[in-house]
C-alpha positions as CSV (number, residue, x, y, z in Angstrom):
1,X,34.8,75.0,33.9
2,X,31.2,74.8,33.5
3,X,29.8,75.3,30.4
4,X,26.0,77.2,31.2
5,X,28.4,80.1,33.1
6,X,26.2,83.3,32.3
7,X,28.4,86.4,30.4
8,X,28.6,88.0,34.4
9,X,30.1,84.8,36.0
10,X,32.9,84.8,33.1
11,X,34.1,88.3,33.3
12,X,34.6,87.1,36.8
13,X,36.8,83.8,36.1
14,X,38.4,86.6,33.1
15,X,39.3,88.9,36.1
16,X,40.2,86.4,38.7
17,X,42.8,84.5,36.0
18,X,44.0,88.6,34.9
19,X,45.3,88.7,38.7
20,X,47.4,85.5,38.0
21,X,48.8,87.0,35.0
22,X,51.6,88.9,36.5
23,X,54.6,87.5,37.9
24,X,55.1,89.4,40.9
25,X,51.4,88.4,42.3
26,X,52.2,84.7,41.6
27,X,56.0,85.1,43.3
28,X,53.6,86.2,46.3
29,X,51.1,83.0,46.3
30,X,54.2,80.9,45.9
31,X,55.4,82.6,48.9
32,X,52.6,82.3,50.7
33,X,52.0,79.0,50.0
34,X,54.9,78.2,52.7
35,X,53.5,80.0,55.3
36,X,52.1,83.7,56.4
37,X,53.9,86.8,55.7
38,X,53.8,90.5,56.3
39,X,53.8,93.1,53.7
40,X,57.2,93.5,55.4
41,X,58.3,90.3,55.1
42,X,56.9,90.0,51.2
43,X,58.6,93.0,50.2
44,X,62.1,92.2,51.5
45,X,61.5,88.4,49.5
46,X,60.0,89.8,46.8
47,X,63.0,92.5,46.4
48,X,60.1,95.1,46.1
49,X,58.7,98.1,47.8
50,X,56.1,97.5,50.7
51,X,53.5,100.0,48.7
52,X,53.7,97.8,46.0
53,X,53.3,94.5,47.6
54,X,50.5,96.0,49.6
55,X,48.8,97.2,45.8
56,X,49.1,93.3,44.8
57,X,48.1,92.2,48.1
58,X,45.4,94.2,47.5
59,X,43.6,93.0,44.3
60,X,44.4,89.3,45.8
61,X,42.3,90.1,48.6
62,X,39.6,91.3,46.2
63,X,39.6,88.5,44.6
64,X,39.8,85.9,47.2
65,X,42.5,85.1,47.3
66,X,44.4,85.8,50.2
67,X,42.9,86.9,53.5
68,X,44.4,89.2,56.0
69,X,44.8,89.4,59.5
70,X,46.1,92.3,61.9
71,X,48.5,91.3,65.0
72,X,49.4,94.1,67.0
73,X,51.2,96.8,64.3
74,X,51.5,94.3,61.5
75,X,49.0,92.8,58.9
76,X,50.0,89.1,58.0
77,X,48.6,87.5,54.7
78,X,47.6,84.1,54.3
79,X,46.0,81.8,51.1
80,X,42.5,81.8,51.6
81,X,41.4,79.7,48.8
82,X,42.7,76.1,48.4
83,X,42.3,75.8,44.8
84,X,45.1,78.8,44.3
85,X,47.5,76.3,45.7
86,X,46.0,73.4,43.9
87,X,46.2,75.6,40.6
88,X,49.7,76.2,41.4
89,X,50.3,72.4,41.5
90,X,48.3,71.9,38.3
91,X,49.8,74.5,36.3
92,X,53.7,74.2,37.5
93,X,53.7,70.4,37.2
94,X,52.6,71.0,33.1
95,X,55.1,73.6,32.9
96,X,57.7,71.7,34.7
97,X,57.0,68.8,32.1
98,X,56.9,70.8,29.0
99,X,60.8,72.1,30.3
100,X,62.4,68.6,30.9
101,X,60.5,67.3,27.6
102,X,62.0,70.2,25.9
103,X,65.4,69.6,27.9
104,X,65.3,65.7,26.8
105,X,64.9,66.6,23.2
106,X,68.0,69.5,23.3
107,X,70.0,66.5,24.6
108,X,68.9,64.2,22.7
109,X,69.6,65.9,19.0
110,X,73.1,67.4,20.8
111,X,74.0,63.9,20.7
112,X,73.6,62.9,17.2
113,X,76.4,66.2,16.1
């Protein structure tokens, strides 16, 4: 991050990282970092209502996250921001080695009982 951000451009990193901070939003991005989807499509995935999805979808738009684009009768959601996806990577590949650290240690004091 930059460090001569003025107090304005933080509360909008604050805000953007607040829309990350909820699981359902980041079941969406990992959804649509496969391909697009409907709010449809999202909803029957996410095992959620369509108005909800569409709230999420919402504030992702906002925040540039996603884009959307009408076809005909549907709406169909996309990433519109590369370094969502290249957060995802960053982020799950720490967590993904904190878990199989924290595996290889449960195993390895199970086997000195």
């Amino acid at each position: 991050m930059k460090k001569d951000l003025p107090p304005q451009a933080l509360e909008q990193v604050a805000a953007y990282f607040q829309v990350l901070a909820e699981p359902t939003r980041l079941q969406i991005l990992n959804l649509l970092r496969q391909r697009e989807y409907n709010v449809g499509e999202l909803a029957q995935a996410c095992g959620y209502t369509a108005a909800n999805i569409s709230r999420h979808l919402s504030l992702m738009t906002k925040q540039g996250m996603v884009s959307r684009e009408g076809r005909g009768t549907s709406v169909y959601y996309r990433l519109a921001d590369d370094s969502v996806d290249a957060l995802c990577d960053l982020v799950c590949g720490s967590i993904a080695r904190r878990l199989e650290q924290a595996a290889a240690a449960s195993d390895a004091f199970r086997a000195t009982l």
